[in-house]
N, C-alpha and C positions, 0 to 999 in steps of 0.2 A: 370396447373403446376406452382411450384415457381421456377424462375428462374431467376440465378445471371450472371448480366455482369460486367468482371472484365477489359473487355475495350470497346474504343470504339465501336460505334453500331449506323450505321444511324439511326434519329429519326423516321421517315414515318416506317419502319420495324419492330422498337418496340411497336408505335402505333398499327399498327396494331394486334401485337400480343395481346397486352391490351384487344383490341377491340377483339381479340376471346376468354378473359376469362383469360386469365394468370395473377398470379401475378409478375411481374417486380421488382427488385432490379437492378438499374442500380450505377456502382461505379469504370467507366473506370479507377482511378487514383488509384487503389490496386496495390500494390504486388506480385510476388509469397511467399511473409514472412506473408501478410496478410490476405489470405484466409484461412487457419484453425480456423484464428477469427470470423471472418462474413462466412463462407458457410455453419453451422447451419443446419437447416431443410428446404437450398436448393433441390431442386430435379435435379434441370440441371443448370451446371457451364457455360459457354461459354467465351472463351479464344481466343486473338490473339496472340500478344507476352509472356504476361505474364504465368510465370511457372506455373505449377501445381503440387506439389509433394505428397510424399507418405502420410505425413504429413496432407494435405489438403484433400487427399483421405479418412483418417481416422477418419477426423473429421467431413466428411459429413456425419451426420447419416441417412438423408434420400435421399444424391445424387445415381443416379442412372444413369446418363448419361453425359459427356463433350462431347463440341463440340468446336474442333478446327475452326477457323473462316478464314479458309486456309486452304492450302495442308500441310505442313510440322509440326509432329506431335511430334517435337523431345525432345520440353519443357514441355511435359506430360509425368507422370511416368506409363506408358502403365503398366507397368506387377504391380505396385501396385492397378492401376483401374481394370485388370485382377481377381487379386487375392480374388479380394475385390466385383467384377460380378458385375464392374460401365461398362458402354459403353463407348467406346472411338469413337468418330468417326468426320471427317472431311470434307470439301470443297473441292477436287482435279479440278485442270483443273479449276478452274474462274479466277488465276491473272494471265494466263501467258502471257497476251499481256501488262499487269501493268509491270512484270518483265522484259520480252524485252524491253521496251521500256528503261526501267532506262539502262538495258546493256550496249543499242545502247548511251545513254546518256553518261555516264562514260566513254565508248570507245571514244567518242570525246572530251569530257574532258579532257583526255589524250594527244589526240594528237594534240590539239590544245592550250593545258595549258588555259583554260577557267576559272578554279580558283586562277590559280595566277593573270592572267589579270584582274580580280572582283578586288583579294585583291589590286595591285599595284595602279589603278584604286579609291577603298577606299581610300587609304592612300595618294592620291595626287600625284602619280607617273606616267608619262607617259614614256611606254619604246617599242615604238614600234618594233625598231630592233630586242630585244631578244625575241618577240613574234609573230615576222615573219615567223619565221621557222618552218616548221611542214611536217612530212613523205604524211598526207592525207591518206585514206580508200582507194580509189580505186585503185583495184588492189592487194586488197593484201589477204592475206588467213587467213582464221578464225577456227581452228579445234573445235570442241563442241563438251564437256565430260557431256551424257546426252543428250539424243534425245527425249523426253516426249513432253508434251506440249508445255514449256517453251524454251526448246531448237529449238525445228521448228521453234515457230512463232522469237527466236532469228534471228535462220539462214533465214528465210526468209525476215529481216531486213535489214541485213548486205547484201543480194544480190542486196537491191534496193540501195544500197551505192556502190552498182561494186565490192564487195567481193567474195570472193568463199570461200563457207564453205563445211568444211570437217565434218567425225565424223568415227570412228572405225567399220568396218563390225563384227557384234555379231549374233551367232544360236540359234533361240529361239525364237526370234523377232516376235511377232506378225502379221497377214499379214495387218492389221490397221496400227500400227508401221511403218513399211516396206512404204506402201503407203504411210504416211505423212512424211518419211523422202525423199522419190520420190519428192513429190509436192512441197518441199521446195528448189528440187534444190541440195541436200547435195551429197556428194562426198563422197564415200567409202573407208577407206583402210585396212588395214589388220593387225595392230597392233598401241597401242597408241605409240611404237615409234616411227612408223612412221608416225604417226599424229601430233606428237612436231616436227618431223623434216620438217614438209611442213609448219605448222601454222605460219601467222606473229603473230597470238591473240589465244590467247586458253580461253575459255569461260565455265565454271563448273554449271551445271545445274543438280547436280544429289542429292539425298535426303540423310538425314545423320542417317547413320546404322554403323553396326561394319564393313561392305562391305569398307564404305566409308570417316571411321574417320582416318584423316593425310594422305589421299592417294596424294596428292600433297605435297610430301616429298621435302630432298635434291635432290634426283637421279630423280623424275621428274624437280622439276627446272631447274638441272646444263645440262638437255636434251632440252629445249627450246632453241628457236632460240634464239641470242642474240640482244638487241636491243628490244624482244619481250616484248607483256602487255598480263600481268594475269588478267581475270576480274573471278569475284566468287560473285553471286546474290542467291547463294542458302543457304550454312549454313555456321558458320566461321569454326565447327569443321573438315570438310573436308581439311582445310588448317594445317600444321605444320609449324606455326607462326614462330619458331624458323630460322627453315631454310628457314622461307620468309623476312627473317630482313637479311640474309646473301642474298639473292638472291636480293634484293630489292638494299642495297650496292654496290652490283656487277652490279649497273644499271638496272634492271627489274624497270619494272611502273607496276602499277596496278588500278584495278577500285574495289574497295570493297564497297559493301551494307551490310555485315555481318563480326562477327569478333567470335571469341573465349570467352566467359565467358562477354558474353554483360550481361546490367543489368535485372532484374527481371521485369522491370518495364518500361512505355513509358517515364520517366523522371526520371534522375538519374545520377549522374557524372562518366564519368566513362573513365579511362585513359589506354591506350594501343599504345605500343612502334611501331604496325604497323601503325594503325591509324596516328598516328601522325609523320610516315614516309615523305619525301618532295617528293617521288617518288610515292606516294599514293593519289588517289582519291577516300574519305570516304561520305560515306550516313548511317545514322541511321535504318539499316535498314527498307525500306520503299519502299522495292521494288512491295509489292501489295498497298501500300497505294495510289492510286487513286480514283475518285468518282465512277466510272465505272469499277475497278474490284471491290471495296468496297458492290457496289451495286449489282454485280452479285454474290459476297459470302455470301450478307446478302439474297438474293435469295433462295440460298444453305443452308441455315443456319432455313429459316422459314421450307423450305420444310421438314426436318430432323424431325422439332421439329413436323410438322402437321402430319408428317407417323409415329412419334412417338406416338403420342396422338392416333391413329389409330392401335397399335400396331407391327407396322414395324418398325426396327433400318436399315437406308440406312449411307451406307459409313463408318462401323465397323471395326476400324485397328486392336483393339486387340483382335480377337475371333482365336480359332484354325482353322489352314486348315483343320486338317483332326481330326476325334475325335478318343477317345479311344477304341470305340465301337467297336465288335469282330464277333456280327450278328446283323440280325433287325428283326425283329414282324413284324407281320403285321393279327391284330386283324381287323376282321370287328363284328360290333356289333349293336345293339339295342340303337337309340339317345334318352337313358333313363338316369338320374341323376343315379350316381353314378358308374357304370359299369367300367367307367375308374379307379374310387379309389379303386374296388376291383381288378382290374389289375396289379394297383401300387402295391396292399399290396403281391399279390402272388409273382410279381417282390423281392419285398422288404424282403420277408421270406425265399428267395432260395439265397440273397446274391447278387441278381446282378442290376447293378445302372443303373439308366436311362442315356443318353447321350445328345441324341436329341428326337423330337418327333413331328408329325403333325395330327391333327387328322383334316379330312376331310367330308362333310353332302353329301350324294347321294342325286337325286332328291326329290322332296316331303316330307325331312326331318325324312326319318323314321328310317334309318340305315346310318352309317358313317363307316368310315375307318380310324382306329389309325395306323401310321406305326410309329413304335419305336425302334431307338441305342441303342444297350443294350452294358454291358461291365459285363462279369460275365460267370459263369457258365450253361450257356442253356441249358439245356439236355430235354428227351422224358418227363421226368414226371414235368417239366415247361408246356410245351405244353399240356400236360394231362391236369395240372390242370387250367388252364386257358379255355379250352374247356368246361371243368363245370361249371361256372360262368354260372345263369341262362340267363344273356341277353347278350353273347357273341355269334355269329352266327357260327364263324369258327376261328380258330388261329392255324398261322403256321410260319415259321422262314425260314432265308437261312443264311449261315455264308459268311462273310466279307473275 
């Protein structure tokens, strides 16, 4: 396969793919402006931070697959890779001990003013008195919006700091879920108001969808304890920036690795009235950038490409859950060329579309089993005529 990387990418993981045949375009320092120029008669894009737009979708003539080099898929235009039958698919679960840790990092930042003391420090200042002062972690409570990965190994952080972390009781919850929010230690309550009302720290670990764009409004702000710190390591659109420059004001601190309308690119100037709040401690986001989540995404990332080459797409965000399909076939027949294209074509002449479909080999290879999602009109004389097809053994259907 040709495949483009439009960021970083440890060396040893591209080597090797080299080393099984692929050809490599490596060119971390693109755009999301400049991939519709160079993605060409790419086959597979692979992306960290940099955008991916509609644009770029439509100019890959022979792409067929992106891969986010992470979990969070929010800088790809998913329903134009949809539209367009590109694969979308991602890393879930390899940075989240990269992302706690920056958490756990920024939270003492915080409260220990660890970058003014750098700056005052640089500048020739010594002032110990005004950086004596500090509330300290222990003891105090953590609510976590966001129980996944990222949020466990958070909360299981903050407990070896003498914290207690909270998180909202939700039905539905996985009994996995359930279990890891157990072992972590985490605390139950019953509504996020009453998880702003016990938190000293509220910590945002949850993914960005329409569920969760500005859900940290004014009305959750002006609900926070006072005195309290907002940390958000997951996306900046989760935040309403607006009403965190009013809450920031009003004395809130915060620990941010992500912002609103960050740049397309890992280098880029880029200016934001939170960021550059004095109640704000800001990272580029780089909350997975360690050598050790890096290397268990670029892990994730061969494996994709090697099940890919094998014909398996693992870790697809944008396919449907459920398809259109209305009944399904289920042909067994003769493992003869062609038998399936006359299937298709009787399919094809009564109007009704394929959806999904597996065709399977019984032992010895003599006979297989097509089961096929139809979306259409199935009636008796489909089934008629499909029974006549000389190398079809038996065909019959049940509806959806």
């Amino acid at each position: 396969m040709k495949i483009l990387f439009a960021d970083s990418f440890p060396d040893a993981y591209r080597n090797d793919l080299v080393a099984a045949g692929h050809e490599i375009t490596f060119e971390p320092g693109l755009s999301g402006d400049d991939l519709p120029a160079v993605i060409a008669d790419h086959q597979v894009l692979i992306v960290r931070s940099t955008k991916v737009s509609a644009a770029t979708i439509e100019a890959g003539s022979m792409l067929s697959m992106v891969i986010r080099a992470g979990a969070g898929t929010n800088t790809i235009d998913k329903q134009a890779a949809a539209d367009a039958g590109v694969y979308v698919c991602n890393v879930p679960g390899q940075n989240a001990i990269a992302v706690a840790e920056l958490a756990m990092g920024l939270l003492l930042a915080i409260d220990r003013r660890i970058a003014d003391n750098v700056s005052d420090l640089r500048e020739g200042q010594w002032n110990k008195k005004l950086y004596s002062t500090a509330d300290g972690l222990f003891g105090k409570s953590v609510g976590i919006i966001g129980v996944g990965a990222i949020g466990t190994a958070f909360a299981e952080r903050a407990r070896a700091f003498g914290m207690t972390p909270y998180a909202v009781r939700k039905d539905g919850r996985s009994q996995a879920v359930e279990n890891s929010i157990r072992a972590a230690g985490i605390r139950l309550v019953d509504s996020q108001e009453e998880l702003l009302a016990v938190s000293d720290v509220i910590s945002i670990h949850v993914p960005a969808n329409a569920d969760t764009e500005k859900m940290v409004g004014a009305d959750f702000l002006n609900a926070m304890r006072p005195n309290s710190i907002l940390l958000n390591t997951s996306r900046g659109e989760v935040i309403d920036e607006e009403a965190l420059l009013v809450a920031l004001d009003g004395g809130l601190r915060a620990g941010l690795d992500v912002f609103c309308n960050e740049p397309g690119s890992s280098t880029d100037s880029f200016t934001c009235a939170v960021a550059q709040h004095p109640n704000v401690v800001g990272t580029h986001h780089i909350g997975a950038s360690t050598e050790q989540s890096q290397n268990a995404i670029a892990t994730g990332v061969v494996e994709i490409l090697d099940a890919y080459g094998h014909g398996r797409v693992l870790n697809c965000v944008n396919m449907e859950d459920a398809t259109p399909a209305n009944a399904a076939l289920i042909v067994r027949h003769y493992d003869r060329v062609g038998v399936l294209a006359q299937v298709f074509d009787v399919l094809r002449r009564s109007g009704i579309n394929v959806e999904t479909m597996e065709n399977q080999i019984f032992s010895g290879a003599n006979a297989a089993v097509a089961t096929i999602d139809v979306a259409g009109p199935l009636g008796d004389d489909v089934i008629a005529a499909l029974r006549k097809i000389e190398d079809v053994i038996h065909a019959s259907s049940w509806t959806r």
